[in-house]
N, C-alpha and C positions, 0 to 999 in steps of 0.2 A: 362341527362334528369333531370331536375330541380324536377317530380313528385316524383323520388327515394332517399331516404334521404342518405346525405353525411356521412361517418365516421369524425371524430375527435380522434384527438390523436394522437399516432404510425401511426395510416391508415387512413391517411386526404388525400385528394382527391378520397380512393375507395367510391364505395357505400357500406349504410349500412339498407338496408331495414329488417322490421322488422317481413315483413312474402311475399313469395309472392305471390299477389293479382292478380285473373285475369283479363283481358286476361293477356297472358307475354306479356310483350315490345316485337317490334318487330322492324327491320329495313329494310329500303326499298331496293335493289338492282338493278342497269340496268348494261348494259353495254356498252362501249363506243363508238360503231357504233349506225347509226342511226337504228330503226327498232328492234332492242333487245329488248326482253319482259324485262319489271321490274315485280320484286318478291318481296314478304315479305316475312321475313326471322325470324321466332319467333326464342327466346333465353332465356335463363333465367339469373335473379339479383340472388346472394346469398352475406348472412350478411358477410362480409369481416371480423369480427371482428373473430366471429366464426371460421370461411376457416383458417385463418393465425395463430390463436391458437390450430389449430389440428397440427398432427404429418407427415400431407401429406406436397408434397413438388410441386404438379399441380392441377388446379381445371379447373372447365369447365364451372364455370357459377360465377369467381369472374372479377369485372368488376369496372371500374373506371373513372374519368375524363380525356382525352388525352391529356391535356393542352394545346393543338392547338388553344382555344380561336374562331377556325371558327365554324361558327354556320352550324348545317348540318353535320358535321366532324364526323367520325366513325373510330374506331379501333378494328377492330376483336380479334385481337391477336389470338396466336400460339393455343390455347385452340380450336377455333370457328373449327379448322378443323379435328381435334381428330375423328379420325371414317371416314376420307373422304378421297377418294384418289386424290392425286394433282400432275398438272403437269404442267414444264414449259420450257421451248423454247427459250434457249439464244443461238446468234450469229449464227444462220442460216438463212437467209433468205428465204430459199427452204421448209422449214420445212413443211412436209405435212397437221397439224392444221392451215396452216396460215401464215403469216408478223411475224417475233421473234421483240423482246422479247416476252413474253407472258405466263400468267398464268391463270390454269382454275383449278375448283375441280368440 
């Protein structure tokens, strides 16, 4: 998101905003049948510089470039699902959710 300013230094490509302002960022969600509602999914930016000079070692709201260079392109990461139960469906095809592979939370 070009509006949240980058870090430089040590933590070039995280973001490094410098309060945050509302609303929070948000990102859209569907899913890939046709007919699936899409959501927005609010999240929070936190100053990367601050996060990575504390003594913790996970945060849930530091966030960064993906370097995927596609426009659109989103990475949750492991953080996004902290508090949420997930579940996923490999090499059965009988499996009672559905077609496997597959992941939901």
């Amino acid at each position: 998101d070009a509006s949240i300013p980058q870090c430089s230094g040590n933590y070039a490509g995280f973001y490094c905003p410098t309060a945050q302002t509302p609303p929070p960022p948000a990102a859209t969600m569907s899913g890939m049948q046709s007919g699936t509602p899409v959501i927005s999914v609010p999240f929070s930016v936190a100053n990367a510089d601050t996060l990575l000079s504390s003594n913790y070692a996970a945060f849930n709201d530091l966030a960064g470039t993906n370097g995927s260079g596609l426009s659109g392109d989103f990475d949750w990461g492991l953080p996004f699902f902290y508090g949420r139960n997930v579940y996923f469906g490999l090499y059965d095809p009988s499996a009672p959710a559905g077609t496997t592979p597959y992941y939901a939370y």
